[in-house]
N, C-alpha and C positions, 0 to 999 in steps of 0.2 A: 504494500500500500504506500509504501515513505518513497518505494521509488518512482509509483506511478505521480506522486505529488510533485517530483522535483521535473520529471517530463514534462506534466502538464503546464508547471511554472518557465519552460524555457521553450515551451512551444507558444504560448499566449500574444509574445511580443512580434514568433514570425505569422500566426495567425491572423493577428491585425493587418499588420503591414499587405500581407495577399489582399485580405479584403480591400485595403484601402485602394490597392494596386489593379483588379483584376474586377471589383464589381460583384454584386454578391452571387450573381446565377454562375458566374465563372470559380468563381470562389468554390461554390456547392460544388461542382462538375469536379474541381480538380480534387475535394478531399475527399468526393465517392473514388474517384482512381487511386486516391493512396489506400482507401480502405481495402479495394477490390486486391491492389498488390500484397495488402499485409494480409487476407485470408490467401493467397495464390503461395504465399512465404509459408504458412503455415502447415499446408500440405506437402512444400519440399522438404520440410523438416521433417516430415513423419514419412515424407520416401526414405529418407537420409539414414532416419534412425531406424526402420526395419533394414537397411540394406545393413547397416555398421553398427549392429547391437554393441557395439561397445561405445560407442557415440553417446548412446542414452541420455548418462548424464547430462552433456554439456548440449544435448538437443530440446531437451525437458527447459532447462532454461532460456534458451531463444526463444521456445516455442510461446512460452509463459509470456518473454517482453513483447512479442509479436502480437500475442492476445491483446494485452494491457494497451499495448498501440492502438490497435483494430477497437476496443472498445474504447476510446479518447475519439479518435478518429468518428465512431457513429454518435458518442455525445455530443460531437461541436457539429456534424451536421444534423444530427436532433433538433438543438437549441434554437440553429441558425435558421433551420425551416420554421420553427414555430416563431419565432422575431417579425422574419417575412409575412408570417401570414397573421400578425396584429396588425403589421402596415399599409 
């Protein structure tokens, strides 16, 4: 949880900056493609780790950051859609 805090605190400042940069429908577009990459990362990890059971360990913990990403990632477009749609 303490790391997913410190992510979320050091992605805030490049998530502005996108929006401010890109407009919000552009904005949405581009963080459904990172989410799409971090669930696409998370099934190579688990090719990875049946193919190199001895990987296990250190694929369990990607796979985890990868999750904790993918679930940041669907909260800011959560948010951002329901923002849009009070305006």
């Amino acid at each position: 949880m303490g790391r997913r805090l410190v992510l979320q605190g050091l992605l805030a400042p490049i998530i502005a900056k996108q929006m401010i940069l890109y407009g919000k429908k552009d904005f949405l577009h581009r963080m459904r493609i990172s989410r799409k990459e971090a669930k696409e990362i998370i099934h190579w990890l688990e090719l990875i780790e049946e193919a190199n059971p001895e990987l296990k360990p250190r694929m369990k913990e990607l796979k985890q950051e990868a999750k904790e990403l993918k679930n940041i990632l669907s909260t800011i477009i959560d948010n951002t859609e329901k923002k849009n749609k009070k305006v």
